[in-house]
C-alpha positions in Angstrom: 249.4 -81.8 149.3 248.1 -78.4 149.2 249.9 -76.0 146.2 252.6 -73.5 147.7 251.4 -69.8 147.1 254.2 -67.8 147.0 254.2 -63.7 145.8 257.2 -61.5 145.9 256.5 -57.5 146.8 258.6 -54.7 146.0 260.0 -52.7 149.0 262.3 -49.7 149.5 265.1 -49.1 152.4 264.1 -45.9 154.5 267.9 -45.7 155.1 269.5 -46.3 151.6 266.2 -46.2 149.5 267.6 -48.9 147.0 264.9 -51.5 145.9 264.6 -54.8 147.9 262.1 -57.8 147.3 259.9 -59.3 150.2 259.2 -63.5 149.6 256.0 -64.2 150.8 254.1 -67.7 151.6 250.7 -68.1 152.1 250.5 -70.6 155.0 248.0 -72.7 156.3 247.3 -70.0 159.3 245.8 -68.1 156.4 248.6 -65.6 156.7 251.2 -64.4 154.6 254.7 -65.2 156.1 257.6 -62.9 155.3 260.3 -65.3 155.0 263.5 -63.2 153.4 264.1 -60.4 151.5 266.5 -59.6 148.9 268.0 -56.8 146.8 266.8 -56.1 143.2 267.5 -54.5 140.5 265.0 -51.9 139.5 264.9 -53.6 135.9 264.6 -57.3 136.7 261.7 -56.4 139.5 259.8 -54.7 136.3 260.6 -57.7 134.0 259.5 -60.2 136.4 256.2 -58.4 137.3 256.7 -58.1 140.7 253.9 -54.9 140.7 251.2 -56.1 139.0 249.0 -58.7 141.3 247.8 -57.6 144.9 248.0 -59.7 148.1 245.6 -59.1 150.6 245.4 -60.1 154.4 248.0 -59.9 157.1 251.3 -60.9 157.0 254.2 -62.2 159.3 257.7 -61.6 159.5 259.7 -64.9 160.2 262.8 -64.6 161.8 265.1 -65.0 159.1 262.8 -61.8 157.3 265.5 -58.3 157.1 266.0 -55.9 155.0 269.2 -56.6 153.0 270.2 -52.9 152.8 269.6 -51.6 156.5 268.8 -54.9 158.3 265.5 -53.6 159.9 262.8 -56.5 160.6 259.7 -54.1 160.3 258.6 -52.8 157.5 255.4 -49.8 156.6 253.0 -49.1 154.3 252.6 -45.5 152.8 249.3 -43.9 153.7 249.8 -41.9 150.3 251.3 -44.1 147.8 250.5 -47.5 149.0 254.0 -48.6 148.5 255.8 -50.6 151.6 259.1 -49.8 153.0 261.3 -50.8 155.3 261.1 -48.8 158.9 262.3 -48.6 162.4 260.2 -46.1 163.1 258.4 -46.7 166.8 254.7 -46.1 166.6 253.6 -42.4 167.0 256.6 -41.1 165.6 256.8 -39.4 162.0 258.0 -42.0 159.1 258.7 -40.9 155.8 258.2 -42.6 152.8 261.6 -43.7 150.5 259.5 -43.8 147.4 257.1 -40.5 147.6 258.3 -38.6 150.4 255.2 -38.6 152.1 255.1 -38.0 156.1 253.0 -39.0 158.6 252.8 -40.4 162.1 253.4 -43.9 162.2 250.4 -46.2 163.7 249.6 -49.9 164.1 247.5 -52.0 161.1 246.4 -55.3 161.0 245.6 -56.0 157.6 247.2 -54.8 154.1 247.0 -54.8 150.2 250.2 -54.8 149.0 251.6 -54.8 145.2 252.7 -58.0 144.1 254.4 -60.9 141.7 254.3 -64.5 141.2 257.8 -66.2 142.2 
């Protein structure tokens, strides 16, 4: 039986911009599957370590994957700070980052890097 790789990664809400933590699997698609999220204290996320590995590839949100703040399903990634949030921005529009304040238009992308913690 192949070993269950799971990683949690820190996220903000665009709405209320309180903390949130994003379980990811590793599945056998070679993907990273989004299963649920959960809020977090900013202390606990720092003492568990969710920030210091990286997760590379791309990543799927299963249907039971929300943000626990806003309840948005789709999440970004901040062209300036790297940091992932969640959005309901549509594609084209201008998104702004919870964590830098950084703007931009929002656009489409396959693959990520994305901060990360053992679970």
């Amino acid at each position: 039986m192949a070993k269950r790789i799971v990683e949690i990664t820190l996220a903000k809400c665009h709405k209320t911009k309180k903390l949130f933590g994003i379980r990811n699997e590793k599945m056998s698609d070679g993907k990273w599957h989004q299963t649920w999220a959960f809020p977090i204290d900013p202390d606990k996320a720092k003492r568990e370590g969710f920030d210091k590995k990286k997760i590379s590839g791309q990543f799927v949100a299963e249907d039971e994957y929300k943000c626990p703040h806003c309840g948005s399903r789709a999440w970004s990634q901040c062209g300036k700070c790297g940091k992932i949030y969640c959005d309901d921005t549509k594609i084209g529009e201008v998104s702004t980052c919870p964590w830098c304040g950084n703007s931009g238009k929002l656009s489409l992308g396959e693959n990520f890097d994305l901060d990360s913690g053992s679970f």
